[in-house]
Structures are given as C-alpha cells and as structure tokens.
MIKE-539560 format. One record per residue (C-alpha): x, y, z. Coordinates in Angstrom, 2 decimals, always signed. Layout:
<sites>
        x        y        z
        X        Y        Z
...
</sites>
This chain:
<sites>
        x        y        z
   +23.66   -47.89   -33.32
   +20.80   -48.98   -30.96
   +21.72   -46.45   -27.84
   +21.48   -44.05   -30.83
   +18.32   -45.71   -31.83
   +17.10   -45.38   -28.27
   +18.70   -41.55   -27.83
   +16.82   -40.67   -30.74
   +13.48   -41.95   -29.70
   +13.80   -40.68   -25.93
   +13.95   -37.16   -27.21
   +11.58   -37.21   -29.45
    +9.38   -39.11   -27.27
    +9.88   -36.00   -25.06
    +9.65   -33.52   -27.14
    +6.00   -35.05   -28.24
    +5.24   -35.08   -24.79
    +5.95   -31.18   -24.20
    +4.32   -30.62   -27.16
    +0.95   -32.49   -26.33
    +1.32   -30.77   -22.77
    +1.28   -27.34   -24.28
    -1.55   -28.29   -26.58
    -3.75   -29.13   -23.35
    -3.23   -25.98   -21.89
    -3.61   -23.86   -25.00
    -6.98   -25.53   -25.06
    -7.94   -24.93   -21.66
    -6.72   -21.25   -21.78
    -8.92   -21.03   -24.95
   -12.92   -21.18   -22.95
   -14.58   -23.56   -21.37
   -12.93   -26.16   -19.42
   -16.13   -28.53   -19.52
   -17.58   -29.54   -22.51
   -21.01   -27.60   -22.36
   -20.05   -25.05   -19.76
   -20.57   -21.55   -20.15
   -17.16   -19.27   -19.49
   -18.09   -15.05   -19.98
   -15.18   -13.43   -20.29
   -14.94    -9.43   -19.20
   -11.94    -7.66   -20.32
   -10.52    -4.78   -17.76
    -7.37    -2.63   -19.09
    -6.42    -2.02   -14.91
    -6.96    -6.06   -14.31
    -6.67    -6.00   -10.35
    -8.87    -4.56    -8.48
    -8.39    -5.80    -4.97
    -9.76    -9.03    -2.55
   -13.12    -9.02    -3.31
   -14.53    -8.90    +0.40
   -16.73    -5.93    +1.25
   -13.27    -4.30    +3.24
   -10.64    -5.56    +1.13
   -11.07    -4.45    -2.18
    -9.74    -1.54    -4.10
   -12.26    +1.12    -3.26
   -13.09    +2.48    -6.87
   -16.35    +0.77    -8.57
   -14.63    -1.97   -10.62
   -13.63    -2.98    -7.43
   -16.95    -3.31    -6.01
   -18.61    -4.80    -8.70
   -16.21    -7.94    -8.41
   -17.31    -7.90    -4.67
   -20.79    -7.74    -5.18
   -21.15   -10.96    -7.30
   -20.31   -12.20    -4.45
   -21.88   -10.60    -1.32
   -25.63    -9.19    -1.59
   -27.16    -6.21    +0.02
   -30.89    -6.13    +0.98
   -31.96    -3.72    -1.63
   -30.62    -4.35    -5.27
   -31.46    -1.99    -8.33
   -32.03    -2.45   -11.90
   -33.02    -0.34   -14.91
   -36.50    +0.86   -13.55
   -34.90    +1.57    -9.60
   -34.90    -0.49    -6.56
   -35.75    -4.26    -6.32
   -35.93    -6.60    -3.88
   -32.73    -8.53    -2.82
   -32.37   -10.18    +0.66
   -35.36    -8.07    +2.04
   -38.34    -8.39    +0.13
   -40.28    -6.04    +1.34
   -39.63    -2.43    +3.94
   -41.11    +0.38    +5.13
   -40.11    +3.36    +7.08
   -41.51    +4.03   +10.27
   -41.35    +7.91   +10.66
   -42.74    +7.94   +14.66
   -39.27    +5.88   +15.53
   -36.96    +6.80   +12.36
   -36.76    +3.37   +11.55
   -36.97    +0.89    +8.73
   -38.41    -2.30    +9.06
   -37.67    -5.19    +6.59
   -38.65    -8.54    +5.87
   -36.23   -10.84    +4.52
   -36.17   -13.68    +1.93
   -36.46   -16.93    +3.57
   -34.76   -20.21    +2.14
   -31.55   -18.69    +1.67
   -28.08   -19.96    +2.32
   -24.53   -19.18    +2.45
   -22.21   -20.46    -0.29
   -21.14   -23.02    +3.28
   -24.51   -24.21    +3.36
   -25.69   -22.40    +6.34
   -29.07   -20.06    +6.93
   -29.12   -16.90    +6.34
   -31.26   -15.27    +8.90
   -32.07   -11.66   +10.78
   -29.04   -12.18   +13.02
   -26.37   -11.85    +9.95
   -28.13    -8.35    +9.23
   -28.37    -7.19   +12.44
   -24.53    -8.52   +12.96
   -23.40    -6.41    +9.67
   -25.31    -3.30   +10.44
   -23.47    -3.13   +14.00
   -20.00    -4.05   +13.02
   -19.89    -1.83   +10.02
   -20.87    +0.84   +12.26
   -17.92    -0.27   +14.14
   -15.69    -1.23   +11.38
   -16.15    +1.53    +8.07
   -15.92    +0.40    +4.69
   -15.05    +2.62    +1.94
   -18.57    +2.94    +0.66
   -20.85    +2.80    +3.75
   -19.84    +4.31    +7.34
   -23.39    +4.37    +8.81
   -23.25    +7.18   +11.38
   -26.67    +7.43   +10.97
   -27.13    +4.48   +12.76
   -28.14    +3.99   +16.37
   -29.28    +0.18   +16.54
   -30.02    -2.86   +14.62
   -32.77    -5.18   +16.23
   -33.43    -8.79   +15.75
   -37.31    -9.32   +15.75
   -37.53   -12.51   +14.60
   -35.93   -14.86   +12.58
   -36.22   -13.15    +9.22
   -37.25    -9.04   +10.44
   -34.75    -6.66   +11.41
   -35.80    -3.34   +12.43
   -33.04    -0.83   +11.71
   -33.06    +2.61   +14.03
   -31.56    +5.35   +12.76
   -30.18    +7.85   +15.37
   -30.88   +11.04   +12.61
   -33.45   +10.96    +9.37
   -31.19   +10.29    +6.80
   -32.74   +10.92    +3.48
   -30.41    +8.48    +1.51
   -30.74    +5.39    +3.27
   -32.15    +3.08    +1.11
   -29.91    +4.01    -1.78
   -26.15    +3.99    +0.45
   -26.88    +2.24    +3.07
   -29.46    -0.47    +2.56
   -28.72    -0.77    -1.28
   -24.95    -0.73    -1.10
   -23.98    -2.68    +2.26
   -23.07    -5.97    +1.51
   -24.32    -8.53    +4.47
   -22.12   -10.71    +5.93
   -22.33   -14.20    +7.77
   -22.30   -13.63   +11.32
   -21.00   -17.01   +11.46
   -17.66   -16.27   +10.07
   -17.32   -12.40   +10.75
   -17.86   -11.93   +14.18
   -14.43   -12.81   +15.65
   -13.03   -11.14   +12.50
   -10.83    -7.61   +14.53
    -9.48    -6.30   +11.35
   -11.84    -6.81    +8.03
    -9.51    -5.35    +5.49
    -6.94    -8.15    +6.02
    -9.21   -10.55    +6.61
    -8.11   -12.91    +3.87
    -8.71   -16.51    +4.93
   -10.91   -18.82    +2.22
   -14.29   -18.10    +4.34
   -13.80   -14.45    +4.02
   -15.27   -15.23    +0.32
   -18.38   -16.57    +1.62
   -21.81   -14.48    +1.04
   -25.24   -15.46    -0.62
   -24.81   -13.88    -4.08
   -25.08   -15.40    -7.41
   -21.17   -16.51    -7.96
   -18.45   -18.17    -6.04
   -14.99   -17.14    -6.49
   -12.64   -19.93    -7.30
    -9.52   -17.93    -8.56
    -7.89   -14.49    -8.31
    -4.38   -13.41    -9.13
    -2.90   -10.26    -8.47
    -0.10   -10.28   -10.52
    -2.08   -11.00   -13.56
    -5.06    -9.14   -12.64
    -7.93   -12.12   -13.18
   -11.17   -12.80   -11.34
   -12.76   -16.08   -12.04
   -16.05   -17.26   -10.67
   -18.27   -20.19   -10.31
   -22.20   -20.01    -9.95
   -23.91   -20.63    -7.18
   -26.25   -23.34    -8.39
   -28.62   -22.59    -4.79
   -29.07   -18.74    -5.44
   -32.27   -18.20    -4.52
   -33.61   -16.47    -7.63
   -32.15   -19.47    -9.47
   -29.20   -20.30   -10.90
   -27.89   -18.31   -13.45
   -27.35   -19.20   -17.01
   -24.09   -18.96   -17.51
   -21.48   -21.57   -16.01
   -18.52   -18.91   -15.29
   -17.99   -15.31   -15.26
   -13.91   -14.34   -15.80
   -12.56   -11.00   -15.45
    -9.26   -10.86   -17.66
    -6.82    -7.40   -18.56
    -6.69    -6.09   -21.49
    -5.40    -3.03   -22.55
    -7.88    -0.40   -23.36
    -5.81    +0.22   -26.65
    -6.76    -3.75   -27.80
   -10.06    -4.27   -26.02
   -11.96    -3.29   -29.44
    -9.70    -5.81   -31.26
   -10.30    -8.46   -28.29
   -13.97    -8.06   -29.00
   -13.80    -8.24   -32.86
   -11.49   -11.21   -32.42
   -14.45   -13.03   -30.12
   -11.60   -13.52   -27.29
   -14.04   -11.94   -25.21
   -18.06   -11.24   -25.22
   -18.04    -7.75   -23.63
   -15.80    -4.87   -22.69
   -15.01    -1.20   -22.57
   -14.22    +0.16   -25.85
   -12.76    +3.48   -26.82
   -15.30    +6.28   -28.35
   -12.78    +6.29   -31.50
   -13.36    +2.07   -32.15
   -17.11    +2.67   -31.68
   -18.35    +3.31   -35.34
   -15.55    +0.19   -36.18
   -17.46    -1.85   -33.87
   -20.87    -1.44   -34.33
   -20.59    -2.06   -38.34
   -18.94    -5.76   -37.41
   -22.05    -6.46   -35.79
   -21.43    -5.72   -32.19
   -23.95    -4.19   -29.49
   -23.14    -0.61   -28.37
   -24.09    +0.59   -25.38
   -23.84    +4.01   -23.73
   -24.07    +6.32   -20.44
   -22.98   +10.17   -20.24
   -22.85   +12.31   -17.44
   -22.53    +9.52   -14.01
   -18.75   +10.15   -14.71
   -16.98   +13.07   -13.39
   -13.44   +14.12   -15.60
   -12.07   +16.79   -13.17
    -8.87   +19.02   -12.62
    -7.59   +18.11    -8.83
    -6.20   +21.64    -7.47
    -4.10   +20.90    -4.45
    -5.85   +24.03    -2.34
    -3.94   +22.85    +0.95
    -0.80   +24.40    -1.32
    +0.03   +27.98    -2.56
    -0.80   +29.33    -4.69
    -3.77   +27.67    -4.84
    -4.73   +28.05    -1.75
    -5.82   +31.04    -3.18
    -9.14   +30.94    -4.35
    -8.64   +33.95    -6.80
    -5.96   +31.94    -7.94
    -7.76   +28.66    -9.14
   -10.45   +31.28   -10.83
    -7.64   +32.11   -12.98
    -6.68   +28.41   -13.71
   -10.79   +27.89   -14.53
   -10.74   +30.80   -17.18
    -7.58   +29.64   -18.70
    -8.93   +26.08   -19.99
   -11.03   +25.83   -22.95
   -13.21   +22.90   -21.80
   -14.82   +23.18   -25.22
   -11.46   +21.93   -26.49
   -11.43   +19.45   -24.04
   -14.79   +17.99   -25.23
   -14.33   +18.61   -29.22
   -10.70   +17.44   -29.38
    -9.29   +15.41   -26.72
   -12.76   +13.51   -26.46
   -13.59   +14.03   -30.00
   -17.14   +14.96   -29.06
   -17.82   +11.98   -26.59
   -18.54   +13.94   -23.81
   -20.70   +16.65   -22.06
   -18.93   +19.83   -21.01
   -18.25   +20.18   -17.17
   -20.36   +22.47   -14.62
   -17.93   +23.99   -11.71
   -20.83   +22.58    -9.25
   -19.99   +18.48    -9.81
   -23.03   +17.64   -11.03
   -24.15   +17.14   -14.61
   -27.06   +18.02   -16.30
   -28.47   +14.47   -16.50
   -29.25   +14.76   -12.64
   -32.87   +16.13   -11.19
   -30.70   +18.30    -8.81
   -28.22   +20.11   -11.60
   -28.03   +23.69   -11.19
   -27.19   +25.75   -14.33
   -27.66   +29.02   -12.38
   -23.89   +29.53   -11.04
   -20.33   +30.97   -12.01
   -19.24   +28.82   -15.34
   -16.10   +30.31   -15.70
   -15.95   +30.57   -19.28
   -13.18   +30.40   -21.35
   -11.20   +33.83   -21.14
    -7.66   +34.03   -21.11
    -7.15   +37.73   -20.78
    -9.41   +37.24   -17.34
    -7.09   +34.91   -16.17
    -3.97   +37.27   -17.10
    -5.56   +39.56   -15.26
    -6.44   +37.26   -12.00
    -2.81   +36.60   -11.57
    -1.69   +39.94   -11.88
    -3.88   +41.20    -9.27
    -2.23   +38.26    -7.46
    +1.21   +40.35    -8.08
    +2.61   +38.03   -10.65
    +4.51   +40.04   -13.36
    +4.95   +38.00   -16.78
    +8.60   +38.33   -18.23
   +10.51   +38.04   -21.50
   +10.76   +34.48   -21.48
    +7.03   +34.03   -21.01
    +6.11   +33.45   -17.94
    +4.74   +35.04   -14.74
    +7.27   +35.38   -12.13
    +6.91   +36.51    -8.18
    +9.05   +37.35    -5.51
   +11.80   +36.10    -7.55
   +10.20   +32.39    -8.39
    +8.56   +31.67   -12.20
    +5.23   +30.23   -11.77
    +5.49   +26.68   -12.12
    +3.10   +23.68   -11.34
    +3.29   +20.20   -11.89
    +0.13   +18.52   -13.66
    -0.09   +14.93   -13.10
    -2.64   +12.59   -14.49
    -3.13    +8.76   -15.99
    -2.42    +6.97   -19.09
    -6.36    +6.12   -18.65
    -9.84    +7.47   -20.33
    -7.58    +9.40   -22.61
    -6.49   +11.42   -19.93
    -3.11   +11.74   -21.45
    -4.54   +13.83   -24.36
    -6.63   +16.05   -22.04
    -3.78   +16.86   -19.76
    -1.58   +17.70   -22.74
    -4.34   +20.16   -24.09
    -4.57   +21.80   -20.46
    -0.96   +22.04   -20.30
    -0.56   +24.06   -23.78
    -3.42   +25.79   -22.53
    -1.50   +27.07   -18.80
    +1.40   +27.84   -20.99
    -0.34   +29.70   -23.17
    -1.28   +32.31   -20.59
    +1.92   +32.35   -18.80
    +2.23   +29.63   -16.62
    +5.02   +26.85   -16.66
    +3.88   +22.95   -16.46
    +5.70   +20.30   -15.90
    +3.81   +17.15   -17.42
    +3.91   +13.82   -15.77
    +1.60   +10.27   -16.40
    +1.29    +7.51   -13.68
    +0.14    +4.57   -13.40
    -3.69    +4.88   -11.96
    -2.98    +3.89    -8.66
    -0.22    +5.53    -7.95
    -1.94    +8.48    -9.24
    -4.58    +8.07    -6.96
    -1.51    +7.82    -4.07
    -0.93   +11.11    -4.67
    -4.02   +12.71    -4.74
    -5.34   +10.92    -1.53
    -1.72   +12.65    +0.06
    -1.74   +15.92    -1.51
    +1.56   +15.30    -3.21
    +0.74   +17.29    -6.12
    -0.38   +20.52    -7.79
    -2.53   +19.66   -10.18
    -3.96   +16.69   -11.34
    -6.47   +15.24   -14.35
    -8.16   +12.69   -12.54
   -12.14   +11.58   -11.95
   -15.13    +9.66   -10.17
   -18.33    +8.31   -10.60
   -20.77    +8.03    -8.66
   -22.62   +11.79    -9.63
   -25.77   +10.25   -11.25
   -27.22    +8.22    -7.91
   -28.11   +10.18    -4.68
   -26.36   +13.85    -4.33
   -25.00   +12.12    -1.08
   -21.84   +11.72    -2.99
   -21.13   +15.49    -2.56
   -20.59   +14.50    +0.73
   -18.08   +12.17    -0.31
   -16.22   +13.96    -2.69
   -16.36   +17.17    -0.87
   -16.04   +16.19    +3.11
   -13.40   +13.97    +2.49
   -14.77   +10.54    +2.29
   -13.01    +9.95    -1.81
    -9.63   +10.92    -0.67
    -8.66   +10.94    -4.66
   -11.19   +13.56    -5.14
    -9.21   +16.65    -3.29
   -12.08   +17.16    -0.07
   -12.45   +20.68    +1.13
   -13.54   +21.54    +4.10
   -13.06   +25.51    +4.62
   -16.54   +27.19    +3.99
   -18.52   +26.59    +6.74
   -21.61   +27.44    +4.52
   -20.80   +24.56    +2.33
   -20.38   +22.47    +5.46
   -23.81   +22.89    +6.81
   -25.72   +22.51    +3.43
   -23.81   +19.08    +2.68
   -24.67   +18.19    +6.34
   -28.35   +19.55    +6.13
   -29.01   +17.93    +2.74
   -28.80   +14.06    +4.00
   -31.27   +14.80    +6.89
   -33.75   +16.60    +4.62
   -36.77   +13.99    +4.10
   -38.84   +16.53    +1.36
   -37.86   +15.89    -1.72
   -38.24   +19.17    -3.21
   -36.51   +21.11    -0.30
   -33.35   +19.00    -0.74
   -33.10   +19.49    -4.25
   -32.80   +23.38    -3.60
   -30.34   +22.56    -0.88
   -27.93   +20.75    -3.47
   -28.83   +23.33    -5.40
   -27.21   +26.00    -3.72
   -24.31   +23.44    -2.48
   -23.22   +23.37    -6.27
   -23.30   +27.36    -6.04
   -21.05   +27.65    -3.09
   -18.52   +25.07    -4.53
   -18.24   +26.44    -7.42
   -17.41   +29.93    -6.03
   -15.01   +28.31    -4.31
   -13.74   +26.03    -6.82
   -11.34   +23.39    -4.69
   -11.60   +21.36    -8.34
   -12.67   +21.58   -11.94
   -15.60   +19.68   -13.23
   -14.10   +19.48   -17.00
   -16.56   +17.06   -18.70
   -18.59   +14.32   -18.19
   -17.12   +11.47   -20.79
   -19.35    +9.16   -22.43
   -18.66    +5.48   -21.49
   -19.03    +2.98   -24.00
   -19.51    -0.72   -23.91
   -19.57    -3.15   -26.60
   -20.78    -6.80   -26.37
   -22.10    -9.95   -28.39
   -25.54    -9.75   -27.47
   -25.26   -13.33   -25.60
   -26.00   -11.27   -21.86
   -27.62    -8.33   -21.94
   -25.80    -6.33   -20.17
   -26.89    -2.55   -18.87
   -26.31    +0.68   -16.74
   -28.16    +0.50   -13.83
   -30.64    +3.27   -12.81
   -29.11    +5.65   -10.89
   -25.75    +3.58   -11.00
   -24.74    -0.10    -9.17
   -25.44    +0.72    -5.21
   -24.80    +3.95    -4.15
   -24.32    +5.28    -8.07
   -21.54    +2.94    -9.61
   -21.95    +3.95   -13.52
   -20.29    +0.24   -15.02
   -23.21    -1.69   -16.84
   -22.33    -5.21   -15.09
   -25.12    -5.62   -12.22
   -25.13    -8.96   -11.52
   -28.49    -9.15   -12.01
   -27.82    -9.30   -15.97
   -25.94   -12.39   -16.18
   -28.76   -14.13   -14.61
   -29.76   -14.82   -18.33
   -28.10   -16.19   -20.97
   -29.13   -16.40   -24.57
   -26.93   -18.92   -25.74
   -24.19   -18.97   -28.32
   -24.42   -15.84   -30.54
   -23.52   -16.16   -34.22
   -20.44   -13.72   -33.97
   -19.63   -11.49   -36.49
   -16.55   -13.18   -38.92
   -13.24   -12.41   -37.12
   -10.61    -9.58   -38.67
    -8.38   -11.55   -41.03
    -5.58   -10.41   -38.27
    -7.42   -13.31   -35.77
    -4.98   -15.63   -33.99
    -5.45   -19.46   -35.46
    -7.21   -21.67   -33.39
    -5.77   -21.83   -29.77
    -3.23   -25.22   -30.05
    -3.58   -25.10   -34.32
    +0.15   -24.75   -34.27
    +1.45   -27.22   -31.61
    -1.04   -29.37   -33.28
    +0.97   -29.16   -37.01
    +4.59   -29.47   -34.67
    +2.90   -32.42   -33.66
    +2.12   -34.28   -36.82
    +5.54   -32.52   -37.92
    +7.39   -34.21   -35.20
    +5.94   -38.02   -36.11
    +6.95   -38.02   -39.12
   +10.68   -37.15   -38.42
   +10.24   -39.20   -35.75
    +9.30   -41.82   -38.32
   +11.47   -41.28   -40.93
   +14.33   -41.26   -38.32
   +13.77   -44.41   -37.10
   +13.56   -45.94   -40.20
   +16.93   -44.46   -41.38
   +18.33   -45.53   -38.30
   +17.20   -49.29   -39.54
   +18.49   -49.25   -42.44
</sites>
C-alpha cells in the first residue's frame, strides 16, 4: 500500500509540475515578459522576411523595414518629407557635383563604439563595391573623410535622385565590423546586427517567421517608448480577428473587415496608388514577344471588373504607363487600352490565329494556351480568376495556378512563366523606380530592355536636375511603355491598416526610403501613449492565456487530495 501511496503521489507530483511548466510559458507567450515592459506586437500573414542586415534580407519592403529598425541612413523621412537622421544638415555643391553633410555627433553603435565620418565614407565605397538590392550607387565616384563628423560625397554624374535612393535609403554600416566582411549577403555572425538605430534584435526565427527587438536605450533622439517591438504571422484571413481579439495592436487588414473594424473601435488607416497590381507578360516568350500580341491581352481584361469586383471598389484603376494618378509625374495622355473584346479578337487574328468549334484560337496546328500564375496574397487569387474567365472568354485557353509568394516571385525573376498577377511598390517616391522596374533592377517585375527610346529617357531622367524638365521626361517614358506594354498596370489597391491607437502609426511621404508604401517608419514608435482602453473582445476571444492549465491545476490537487486520503484509509 505505501509504494502505491508513493506511485500515486510521484505522478501526480509530475503531472503538477508539467502543468505549472506549461502555465509559465502560456504566460510568457501571452505579452510582456517584465512586469511594466512594453511588448508591440505587428502581425505579418508572409512572417519571414529575411536576416535583417542591409544585404541579407528578402529584398521586398517588409523586408527592409525589419532592417531599418535596425541600421539608419543619413536622411530619414516622415509625413511632411525629409528629416534629419545621422546627417543633420547637407547641401549640394553644384561646381564639384557633390554633397556635403554634417553628421550627428554623440552617437554610438549598439557595441558601444563612435560613430564617426569614416563608417560613411566606408559604406558609401563598399556598397559601390558590394550592391544591395535597393542602392547600387553608380553614380558614385568618391567618398571623402573631412573630418571627424563631414563627409563629402562626389558623384561621378548629377543624379537627380540622390537624396531620396541613395542618401535616404542606404543604411550605414560600422566600419569596424564590415570592412573585412568579402561577401555581405552571408554575412551572418551576431555583429552583423550591429547599427545605430532605435532597436536591437534579440530573436528571429525562420521557420516561424518572428522578429523580436529590444530598444536601444542610447539612441540618440532618445529612447523610445515602448520596451519591445515583435513581428509575429498571421494569416491575412485572421489578422482582423487578431486585432479585435487585442492579440495584437496593429496590422494589415482586408478592405472587406474594414467597416467590421472600425465600428469595434479600431483606427483605420489608408494609402492608394504607391502599390502597383500588375499582369507580368513573359515578352522574352512567344507569343508575347509580340507586342501586337499583349495589345490584345490589354483589350481583353475589364480592369473595371477588376476594381468593382475582385477589389470590391478598394482600388484605383491601372494606367499602362506604371504610374498612378496620385504622382506629380502621371501622364493620362497615352494608349489606355480600354476594355474591347472584339479588338482583341481581331489583334489575334491579324496574328493568324483562327478560333475553332471548341472555342479557342488555334495556329499552326497548336490551341492557344498560356499559363497564368499568381499568389494566394492581396486577393490576387480572385483577380487572376476574373482575368482568366476573361482570356477564355475571347478565345484563349488558361491554365490557372497559385504559389506561394516567393516561389512566385522565383519564377518571375527566371522567366518561367507566361503570365503572371503579381505587384510592387515603390511608384509613389522618386520616378527612379522606373528604372528599377523597367531596366531590370526588380527582377519580379518582368524588365524590358528592347526600345532604345525607352532606354535613353529612363537613363536621361536620373541626370536631369530641373524639376519641370524631368517630369516631361517621365512623362513621355510612361508613353513609350505603354505602347510597348512588357506588363499591365491593372490597379492600384488600397492598403489598409488597423491599430489601437497606442502608436501612431503612418505612411510615410513619398514612401519609407526610396518609396516603401508600409506605414511602420520607425520613427512612429518613438512614442507611446500608453495602454489604450481596447474595445470589448468578440465573445469568440480565447480565455485568458494559462486560464485552463490554471483550473487542471486546482483540478489535479484535489484528486491528488482525495487520493491520498483514500489511500489512508
């Protein structure tokens, strides 16, 4: 009876234990591990987005923005334009194409060491050297030290959008740490994380697609508020109901959970037309490598449709030149292909295809098929469906696949496709993007490179210093390309964001560096307004993180209890 007795006891005594265990980590999983601290929590429906170095992470804007908590450039921006950062003041020096800046004295890295001229001038000449995905700087001939906190930068051309690509998006790095450094993108040791911004990261996981940071209690425009900021994925389907639930302060929400939203109490906010929904048309392929050809595929979709139904109104209809209407340098004066079917019938039977019984346009003995690819993201599934119907409509056979983002991405970048319902930001900051998208520097955004008229505006239009004379340069770029129409502008969604109110966060002007349109500059979380009253939870709301290993517990005492006591008797 008493090894019973003790059998008894031993496994309950480890089953409390297990129990108590999981309660601890249900409440650390639950906020803040320190009583008082601060924990913001930023849900992300793609999760991992890469190392966060200035080389190593995934190079789409989410991916960025986790980098630049970290790493700071010497221009910043906010919502009135350009503010200071680790230079506080520059000018440009048209007699030697230069810019000379002044930088912030009394800063340090997160190691404790000084940040001086000789980490700018360092980063300057080995990005020049070593490319990232958002800043090459061919436009750069030398960086000079000229004392211990001015750097004079030479440029080797004028290059109209310096301040905004360059100097506003290049993230400085300690010379200290980077200079023996041969390959930045696998640079992955724990000082690769080292910069001067506002957060430290502490964790990141891959497999579970989280990003947690630490402040940096010596930033030098002061600590922010908050304790830490924690990137966690969440599907885009439950990120209105993660909100709602106050399991997390801010995130992406759906246009159709909006109205749902805002009536519990929530702040909306909003940005259309720095987003660019587009059809990829693999022109390296026939038959569209016929431009007469992807005419025919522009009259055939009813971008109307797309807007009204598979965005339910959430979005701004698409101009064939990239650029929306929002922008200073939109040009409404070029072809808009216009929805027309019978156009496009006739297109591709100029192009000798001959439609047949079963429907279809054949030629040369082959039926006119294409394979449309796209992303269970931004409700691209629904739009590519709609296009689909609408290519079958007029003849054309489509065989409809959905990939995970990356992988659509994959085959974009290596022209493994036909057609593809894909996108970019970027479009609302400087029109230097249409260099990137069309040249080739966004692989995912199908480059083209075969009108040599298109070639020499792009190239003309970043060395043009008047303002006025480079807008009708871009002007006439977003003529050409949409004559030639390598890709489809279809509409320009409308992001929305929904939040607690405790950080105020917003879209920065002209989009985060070079025209990132995601309303999380870091700038924002440098204030926090303290615990919001949230709006009361949907009856639906998980208990209490640990309420029910907390009831097993009490639970298993008393059988404990009442065990024992049997056993006694």
């Amino acid at each position: 009876m008493k090894n019973k007795h003790v059998a008894i006891v031993t496994l309950l005594s480890i089953l409390l234990l297990s129990l108590l265990t999981g309660l601890a980590i249900a409440q650390a999983d639950s906020g803040n591990t320190n009583a008082g601290d601060v924990t913001y929590i930023i849900a992300d429906p793609t999760g991992d987005w890469g190392y966060p170095t200035p080389h190593g992470h995934y190079p789409r804007g989410p991916g960025y923005v986790r980098m630049s908590l970290i790493f700071d450039t010497l221009l910043w921006k906010d919502t009135q334009g350009f503010v200071p950062a680790l230079a506080t003041d520059w000018e440009y020096l048209e007699d030697e194409n230069a810019y000379l800046f002044h930088l912030r004295k009394g800063v340090t890295w997160h190691d404790g060491e000084k940040f001086t001229a000789d980490d700018v001038a360092f980063t300057y000449n080995y990005v020049k050297e070593h490319p990232s995905w958002w800043v090459d700087l061919k436009s750069l001939k030398q960086a000079e030290v000229l004392d211990e906190y001015t750097v004079k930068i030479y440029l080797n051309e004028r290059y109209a959008p310096f301040l905004n690509n360059d100097a506003g998006t290049l993230a400085i790095l300690p010379k200290h740490i980077w200079q023996d450094v041969v390959d930045p993108a696998e640079f992955r040791e724990q000082e690769s994380l080292i910069g001067t911004g506002p957060f430290k990261l502490v964790d990141y996981s891959k497999t579970h697609g989280t990003y947690l940071y630490k402040v940096n209690k010596d930033y030098y425009r002061g600590k922010p508020d908050i304790d830490s900021l924690k990137f966690v994925k969440i599907s885009e389907e439950m990120s209105a109901t993660a909100l709602m639930r106050n399991e997390v302060p801010a995130t992406a929400i759906l246009p159709e959970t909006v109205a749902e939203v805002g009536a519990a109490g929530f702040v909306i906010i909003n940005q259309s037309g720095n987003w660019n929904a587009k059809l990829m048309i693999n022109h390296n392929k026939e038959p569209m490598s016929s431009k007469e050809f992807r005419h025919a595929l522009a009259y055939a979709i009813n971008r109307t449709e797309l807007v009204e139904i598979a965005q339910r109104g959430h979005a701004i209809q698409g101009s064939p030149g990239l650029l929306s209407p929002t922008t200073p340098y939109y040009n409404p004066n070029i072809p808009y292909y216009e929805y027309d079917p019978e156009r496009a019938k006739d297109i591709l039977e100029d192009q000798g295809y001959q439609l047949k019984e079963d429907g279809y346009y054949w030629k040369d003995g082959e039926v006119l098929e294409l394979e449309l690819i796209t992303a269970s993201r931004f409700g691209f599934e629904r739009v590519a469906e709609i296009i689909a119907r609408q290519l079958e409509d007029i003849g054309i056979k489509v065989n409809l696949r959905s990939l995970e983002w990356k992988t659509l991405d994959s085959r974009v970048i290596t022209r493994q496709f036909d057609l593809a319902v894909s996108g970019h930001g970027g479009i609302g900051g400087d029109p230097a993007i249409l260099n990137k998208v069309i040249l080739g520097k966004f692989g995912y955004s199908a480059n083209y490179t075969k009108n040599d008229t298109l070639n020499q505006l792009l190239e003309a239009q970043l060395h043009e210093m008047d303002e006025e004379k480079r807008k009708e340069m871009v002007r006439e770029i977003q003529k050409v390309y949409a004559e030639e129409l390598p890709a489809l502008t279809l509409y320009y969604p409308t992001w929305y964001w929904g939040h607690d109110g405790s950080v105020d966060i917003y879209y920065t002007m002209g989009g985060i560096a070079s025209g990132i349109p995601i309303p999380l500059n870091k700038l924002a979380f440098m204030e926090y307004k303290g615990q919001v009253e949230a709006p009361a939870p949907a009856a639906t709301e998980a208990p209490v993180p640990g309420f029910e290993l907390l009831i097993s517990i009490l639970a298993l005492t008393a059988v404990a209890y009442l065990t024992i006591r049997r056993s006694k008797d």
